[in-house]
LONU-829488 format. One record per residue (C-alpha): residue number from 1; residue in three letters; x, y, z. Coordinates in Angstrom, 3 decimals. Example, Ala and Ser with C-alpha at 12.3 -4.5 7.8 and 13.67 -1.06 7.14 Angstrom:
! residues 2
PT   seq   type         c1         c2         c3
PT     1    ALA     12.300     -4.500      7.800
PT     2    SER     13.670     -1.060      7.140
END
This chain:
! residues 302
PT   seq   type         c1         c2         c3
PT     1    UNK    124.330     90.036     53.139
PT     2    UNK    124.920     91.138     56.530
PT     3    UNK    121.730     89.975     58.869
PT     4    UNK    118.731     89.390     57.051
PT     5    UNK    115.537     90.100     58.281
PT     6    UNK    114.195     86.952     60.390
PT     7    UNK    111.204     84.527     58.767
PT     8    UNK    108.687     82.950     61.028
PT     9    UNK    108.520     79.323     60.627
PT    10    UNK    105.165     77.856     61.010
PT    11    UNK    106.873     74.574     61.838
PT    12    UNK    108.333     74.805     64.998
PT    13    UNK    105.608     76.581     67.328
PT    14    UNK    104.700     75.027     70.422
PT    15    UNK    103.081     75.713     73.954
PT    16    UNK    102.676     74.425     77.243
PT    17    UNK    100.883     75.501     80.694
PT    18    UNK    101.336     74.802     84.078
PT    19    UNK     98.209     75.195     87.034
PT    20    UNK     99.545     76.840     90.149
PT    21    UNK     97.973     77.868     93.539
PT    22    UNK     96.117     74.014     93.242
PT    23    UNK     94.781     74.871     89.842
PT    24    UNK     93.974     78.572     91.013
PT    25    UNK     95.613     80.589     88.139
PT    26    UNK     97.752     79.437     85.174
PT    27    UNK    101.421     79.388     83.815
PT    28    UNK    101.373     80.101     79.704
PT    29    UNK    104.701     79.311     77.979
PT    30    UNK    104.768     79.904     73.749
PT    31    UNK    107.813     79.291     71.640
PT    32    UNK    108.350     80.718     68.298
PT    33    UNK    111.194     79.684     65.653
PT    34    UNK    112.702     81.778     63.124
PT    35    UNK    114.702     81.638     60.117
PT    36    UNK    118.009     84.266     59.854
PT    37    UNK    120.351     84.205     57.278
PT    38    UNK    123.860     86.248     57.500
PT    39    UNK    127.214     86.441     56.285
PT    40    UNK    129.617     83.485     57.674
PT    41    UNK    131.400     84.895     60.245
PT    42    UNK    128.551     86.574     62.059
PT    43    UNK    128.706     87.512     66.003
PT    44    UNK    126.263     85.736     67.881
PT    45    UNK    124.983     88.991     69.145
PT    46    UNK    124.116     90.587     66.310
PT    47    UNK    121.634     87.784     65.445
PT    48    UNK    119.348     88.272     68.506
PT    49    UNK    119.184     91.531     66.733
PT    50    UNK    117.746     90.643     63.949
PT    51    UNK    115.397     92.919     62.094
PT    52    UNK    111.895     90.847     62.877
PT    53    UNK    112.678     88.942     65.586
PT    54    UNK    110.685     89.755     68.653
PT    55    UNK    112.568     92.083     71.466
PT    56    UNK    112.585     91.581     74.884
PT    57    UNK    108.780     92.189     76.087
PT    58    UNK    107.345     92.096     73.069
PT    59    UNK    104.056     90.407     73.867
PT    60    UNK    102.840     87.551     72.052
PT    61    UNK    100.273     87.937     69.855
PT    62    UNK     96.480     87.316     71.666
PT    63    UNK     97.032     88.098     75.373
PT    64    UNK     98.270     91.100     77.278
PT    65    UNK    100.934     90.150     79.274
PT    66    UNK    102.577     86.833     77.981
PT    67    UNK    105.585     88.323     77.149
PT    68    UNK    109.044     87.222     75.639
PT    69    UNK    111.557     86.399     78.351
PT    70    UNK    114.264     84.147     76.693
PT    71    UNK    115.815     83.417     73.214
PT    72    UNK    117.486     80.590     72.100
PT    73    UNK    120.597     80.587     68.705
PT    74    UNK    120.819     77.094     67.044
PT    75    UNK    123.380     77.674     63.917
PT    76    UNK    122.657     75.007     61.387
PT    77    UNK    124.743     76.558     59.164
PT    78    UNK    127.529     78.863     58.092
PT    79    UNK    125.128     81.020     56.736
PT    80    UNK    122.025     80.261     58.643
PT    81    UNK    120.426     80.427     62.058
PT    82    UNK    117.232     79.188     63.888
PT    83    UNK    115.996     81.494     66.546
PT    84    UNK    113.895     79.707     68.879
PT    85    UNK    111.889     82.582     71.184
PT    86    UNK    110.398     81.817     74.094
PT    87    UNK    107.220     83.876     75.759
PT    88    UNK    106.373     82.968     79.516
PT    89    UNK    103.367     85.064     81.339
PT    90    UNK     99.838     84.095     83.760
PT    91    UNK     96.880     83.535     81.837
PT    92    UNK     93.196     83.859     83.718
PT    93    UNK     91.540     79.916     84.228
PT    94    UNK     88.459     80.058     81.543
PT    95    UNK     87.630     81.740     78.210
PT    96    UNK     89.259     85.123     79.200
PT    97    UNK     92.849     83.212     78.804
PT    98    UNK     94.405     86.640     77.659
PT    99    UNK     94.211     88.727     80.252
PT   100    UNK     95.414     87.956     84.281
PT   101    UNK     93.390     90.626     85.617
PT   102    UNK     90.406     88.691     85.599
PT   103    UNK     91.839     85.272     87.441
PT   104    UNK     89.603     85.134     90.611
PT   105    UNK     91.778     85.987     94.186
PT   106    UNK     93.032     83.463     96.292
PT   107    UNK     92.556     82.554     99.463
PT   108    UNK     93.931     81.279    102.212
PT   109    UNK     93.468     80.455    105.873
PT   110    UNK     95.508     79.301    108.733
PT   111    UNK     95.946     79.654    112.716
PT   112    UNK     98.892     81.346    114.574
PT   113    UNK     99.749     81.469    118.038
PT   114    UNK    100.646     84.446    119.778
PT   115    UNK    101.961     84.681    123.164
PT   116    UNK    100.897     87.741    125.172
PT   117    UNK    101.183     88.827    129.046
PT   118    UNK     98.684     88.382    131.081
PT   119    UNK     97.338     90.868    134.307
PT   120    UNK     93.806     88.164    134.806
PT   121    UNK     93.442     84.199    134.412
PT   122    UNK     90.910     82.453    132.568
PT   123    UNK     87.869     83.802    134.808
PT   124    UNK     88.959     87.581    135.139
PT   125    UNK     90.530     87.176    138.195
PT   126    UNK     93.620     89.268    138.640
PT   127    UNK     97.434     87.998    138.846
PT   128    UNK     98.634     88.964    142.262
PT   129    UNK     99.422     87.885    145.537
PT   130    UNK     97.725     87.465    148.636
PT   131    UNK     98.615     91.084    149.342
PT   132    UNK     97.273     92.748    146.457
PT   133    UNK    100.638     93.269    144.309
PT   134    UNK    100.395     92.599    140.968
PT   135    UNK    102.589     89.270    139.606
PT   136    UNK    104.620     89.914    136.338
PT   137    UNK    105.563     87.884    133.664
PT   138    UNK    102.567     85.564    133.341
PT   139    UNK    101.711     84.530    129.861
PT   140    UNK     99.466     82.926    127.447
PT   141    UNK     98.919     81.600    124.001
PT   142    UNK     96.121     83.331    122.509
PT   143    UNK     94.884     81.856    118.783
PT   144    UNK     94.841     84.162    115.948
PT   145    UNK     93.571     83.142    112.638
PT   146    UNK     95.476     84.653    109.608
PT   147    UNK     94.031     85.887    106.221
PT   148    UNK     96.351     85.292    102.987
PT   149    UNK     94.695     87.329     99.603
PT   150    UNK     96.826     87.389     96.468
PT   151    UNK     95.446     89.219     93.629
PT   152    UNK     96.068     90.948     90.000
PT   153    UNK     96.116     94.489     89.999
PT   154    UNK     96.622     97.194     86.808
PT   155    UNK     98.033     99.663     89.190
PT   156    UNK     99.734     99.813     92.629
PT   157    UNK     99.330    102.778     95.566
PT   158    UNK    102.436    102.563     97.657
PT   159    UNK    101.152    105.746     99.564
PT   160    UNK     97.874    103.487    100.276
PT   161    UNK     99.382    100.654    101.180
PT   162    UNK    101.978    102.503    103.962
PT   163    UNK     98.175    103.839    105.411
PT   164    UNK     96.389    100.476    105.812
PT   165    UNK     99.814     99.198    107.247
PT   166    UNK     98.391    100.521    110.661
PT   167    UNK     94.772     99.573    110.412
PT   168    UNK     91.918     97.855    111.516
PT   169    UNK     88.893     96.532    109.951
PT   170    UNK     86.107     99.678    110.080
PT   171    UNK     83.380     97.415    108.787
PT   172    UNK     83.042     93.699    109.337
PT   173    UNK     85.478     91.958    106.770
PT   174    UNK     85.649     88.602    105.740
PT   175    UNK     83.075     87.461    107.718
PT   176    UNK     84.362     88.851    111.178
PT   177    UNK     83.538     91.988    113.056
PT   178    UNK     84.879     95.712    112.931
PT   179    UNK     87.934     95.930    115.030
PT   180    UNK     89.134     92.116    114.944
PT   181    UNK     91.281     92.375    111.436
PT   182    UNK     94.467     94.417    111.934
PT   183    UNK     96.671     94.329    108.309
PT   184    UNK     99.863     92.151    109.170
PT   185    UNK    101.303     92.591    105.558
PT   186    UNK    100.861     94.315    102.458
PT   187    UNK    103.055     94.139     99.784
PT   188    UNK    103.030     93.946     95.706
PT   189    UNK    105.658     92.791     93.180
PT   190    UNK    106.086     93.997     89.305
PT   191    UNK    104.939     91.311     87.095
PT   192    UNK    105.586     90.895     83.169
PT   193    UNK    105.389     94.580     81.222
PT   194    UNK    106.788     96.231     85.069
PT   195    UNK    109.871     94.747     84.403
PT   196    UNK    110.825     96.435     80.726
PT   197    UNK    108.599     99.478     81.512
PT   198    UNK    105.805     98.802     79.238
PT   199    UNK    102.387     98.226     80.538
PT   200    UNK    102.424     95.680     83.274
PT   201    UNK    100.373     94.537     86.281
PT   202    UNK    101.534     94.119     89.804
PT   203    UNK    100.837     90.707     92.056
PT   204    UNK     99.423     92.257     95.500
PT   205    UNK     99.419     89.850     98.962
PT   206    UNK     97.240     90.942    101.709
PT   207    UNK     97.319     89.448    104.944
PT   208    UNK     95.059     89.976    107.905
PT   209    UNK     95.366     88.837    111.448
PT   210    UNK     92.114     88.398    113.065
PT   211    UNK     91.769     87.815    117.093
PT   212    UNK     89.013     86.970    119.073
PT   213    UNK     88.371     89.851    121.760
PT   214    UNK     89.790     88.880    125.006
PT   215    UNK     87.848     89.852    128.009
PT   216    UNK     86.668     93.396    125.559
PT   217    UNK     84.148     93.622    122.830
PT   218    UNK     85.080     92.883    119.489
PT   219    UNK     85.713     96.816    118.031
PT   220    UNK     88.838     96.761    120.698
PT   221    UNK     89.893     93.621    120.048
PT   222    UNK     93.265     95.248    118.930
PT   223    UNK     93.281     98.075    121.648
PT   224    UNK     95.733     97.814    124.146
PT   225    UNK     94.579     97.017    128.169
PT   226    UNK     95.880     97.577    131.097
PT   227    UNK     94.939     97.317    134.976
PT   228    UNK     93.735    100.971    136.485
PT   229    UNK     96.620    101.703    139.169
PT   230    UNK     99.520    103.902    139.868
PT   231    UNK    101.355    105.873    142.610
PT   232    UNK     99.101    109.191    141.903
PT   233    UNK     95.543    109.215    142.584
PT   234    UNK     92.553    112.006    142.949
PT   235    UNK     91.670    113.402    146.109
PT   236    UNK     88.017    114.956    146.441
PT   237    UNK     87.849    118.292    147.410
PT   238    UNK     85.371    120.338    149.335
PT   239    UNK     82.531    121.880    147.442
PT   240    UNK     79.715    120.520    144.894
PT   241    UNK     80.071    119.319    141.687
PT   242    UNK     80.169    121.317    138.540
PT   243    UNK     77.503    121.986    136.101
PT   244    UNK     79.167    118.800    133.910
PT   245    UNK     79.369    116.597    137.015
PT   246    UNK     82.960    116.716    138.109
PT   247    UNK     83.705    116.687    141.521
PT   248    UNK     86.464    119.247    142.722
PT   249    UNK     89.696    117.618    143.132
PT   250    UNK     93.639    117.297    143.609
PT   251    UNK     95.921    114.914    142.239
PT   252    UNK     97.835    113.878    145.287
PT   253    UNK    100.218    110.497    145.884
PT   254    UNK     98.760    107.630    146.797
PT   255    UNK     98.762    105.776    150.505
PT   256    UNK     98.908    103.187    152.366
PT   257    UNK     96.896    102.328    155.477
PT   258    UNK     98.804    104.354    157.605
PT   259    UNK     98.318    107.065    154.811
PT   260    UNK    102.351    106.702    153.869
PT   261    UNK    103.024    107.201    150.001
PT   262    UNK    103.249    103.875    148.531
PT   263    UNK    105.634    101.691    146.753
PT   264    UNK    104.034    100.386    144.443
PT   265    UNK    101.047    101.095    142.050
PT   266    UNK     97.752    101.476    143.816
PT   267    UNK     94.668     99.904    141.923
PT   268    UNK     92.186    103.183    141.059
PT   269    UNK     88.817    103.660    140.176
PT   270    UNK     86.845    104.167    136.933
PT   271    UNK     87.192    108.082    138.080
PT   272    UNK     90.811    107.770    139.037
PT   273    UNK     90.692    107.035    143.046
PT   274    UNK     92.501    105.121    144.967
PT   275    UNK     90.831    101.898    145.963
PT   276    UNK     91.412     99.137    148.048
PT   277    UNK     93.946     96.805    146.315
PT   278    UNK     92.977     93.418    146.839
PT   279    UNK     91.227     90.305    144.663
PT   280    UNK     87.839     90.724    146.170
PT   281    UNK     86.872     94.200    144.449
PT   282    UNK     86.094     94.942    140.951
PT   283    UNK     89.364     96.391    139.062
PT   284    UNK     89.500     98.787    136.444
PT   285    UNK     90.938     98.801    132.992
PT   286    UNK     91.814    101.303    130.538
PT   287    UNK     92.049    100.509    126.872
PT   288    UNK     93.978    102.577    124.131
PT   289    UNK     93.399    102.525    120.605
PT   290    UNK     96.503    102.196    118.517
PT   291    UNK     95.114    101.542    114.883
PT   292    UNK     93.156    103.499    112.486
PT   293    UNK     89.643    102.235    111.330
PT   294    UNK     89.424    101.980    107.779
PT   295    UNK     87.574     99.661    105.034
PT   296    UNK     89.163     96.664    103.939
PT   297    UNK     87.597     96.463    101.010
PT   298    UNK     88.296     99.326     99.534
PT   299    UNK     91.940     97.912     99.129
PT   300    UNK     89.971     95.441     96.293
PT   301    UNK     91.462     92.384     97.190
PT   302    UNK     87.753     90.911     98.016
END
């Protein structure tokens, strides 16, 4: 007799579902029982390879990717076994209970702190002493609010995501400006068919870290700043400007009042000469950009 095919017994099916994300997508569990007789004697193994009884992955019948994931042997006789199969997978909320790709993203929001150095207080004034040297080490807590997406997706672009790992927000996103979003994390994990290399989806997280623009408009809210100064300055030479504008000039070390090279950095002007270095004067600041502009939502997660 060997191992007989496996029945389907109409008599032992049963379900159950779970709401996760507070009620945001469903958990889908089916079981199915089946009937296999073989010869007395008959290796456990061999029965969960039973001619009829679902295979790992096999997807249960109505729904894409509610696949089977565990199987259960209950021998209620010498010469017969119960098979009790077990298919676990996300089902959309709504009609569309078949298919995962359609279950709406989620969304969450929460603050983070982030402490940062700091070259001016609260009113723009810089850190330094009396003398005009600038005071290190100075810091501050500056609020950033955090963007969590989790969504379906068919496919997966690892090349993409590596691209928008260094980027800003080109367009205004989520209901903040260009420049405030920088991409914190952005990552994806194999779900159901993935895992047995049959037609799967993948579960992709995005999360964004906005900040408010300190002191800087809000496209270089993620640029780096720093204060204007250094130990080299420009030195305007004799003769008139060129046709652009540019004054004629030599880069030459910076001094002090009794014109000996400095010490230490020497605030400089929007043009790159030495000013006076004290509290009074308007300082200068040069920003950097160190992300790449690109559209958020072309990553499809909103």
């Amino acid at each position: 007799m060997a191992v007989q095919p496996a029945l389907l017994m109409w008599s032992r099916a049963g379900s159950s579902a779970d709401s996760q994300d507070n009620f945001r997508r469903i958990d889908v569990m089916f079981t199915e029982s089946y009937q296999i007789l073989h010869d007395v004697g008959t290796k456990e193994l061999d029965k969960y390879f039973a001619p009829g009884l679902p295979e790992v992955g096999a997807v249960y019948p109505g729904t894409n990717f509610v696949l089977a994931g565990r199987a259960r042997m209950d021998q209620v006789s010498p010469i017969m076994t119960i098979a009790t199969v077990e298919y676990r997978g996300e089902v959309a909320p709504g009609r569309n209970v078949n298919n995962p790709l359609t279950t709406p993203p989620t969304v969450d929001w929460r603050g983070q702190l982030a402490e940062q150095e700091i070259d001016e207080d609260i009113h723009g004034k810089r850190i330094q002493t009396k003398a005009g040297e600038r005071i290190r080490g100075v810091k501050a807590e500056f609020p950033d609010i955090v963007l969590t997406v989790r969504r379906n997706f068919a496919n997966w672009n690892s090349y993409t995501q590596a691209a928008y790992l260094r980027a800003v927000n080109s367009t205004p996103f989520a209901g903040w400006p260009a420049g405030t979003g920088r991409v914190a994390m952005l990552e994806a994990q194999s779900v159901a068919g993935n895992a047995y290399g049959g037609s799967g989806y993948w579960r992709g997280t995005l999360q964004v870290k906005f900040r408010i623009p300190y002191r800087t408009t809000p496209d270089k809210a993620w640029f780096a700043r720093v204060f204007h100064q250094g130990f080299y300055c420009k030195k305007r030479l004799p003769g008139p400007p060129t046709s652009g504008g540019v004054v004629p000039f030599s880069i030459v070390p910076c001094g002090d009042g009794h014109k000996a090279q400095v010490a230490t950095p020497q605030a400089l002007d929007v043009d790159g000469f030495q000013v006076e270095n004290n509290d009074e004067i308007k300082h200068n600041w040069l920003e950097f950009e160190r992300y790449i502009p690109m559209n958020f939502y072309t990553l499809g997660f909103l």
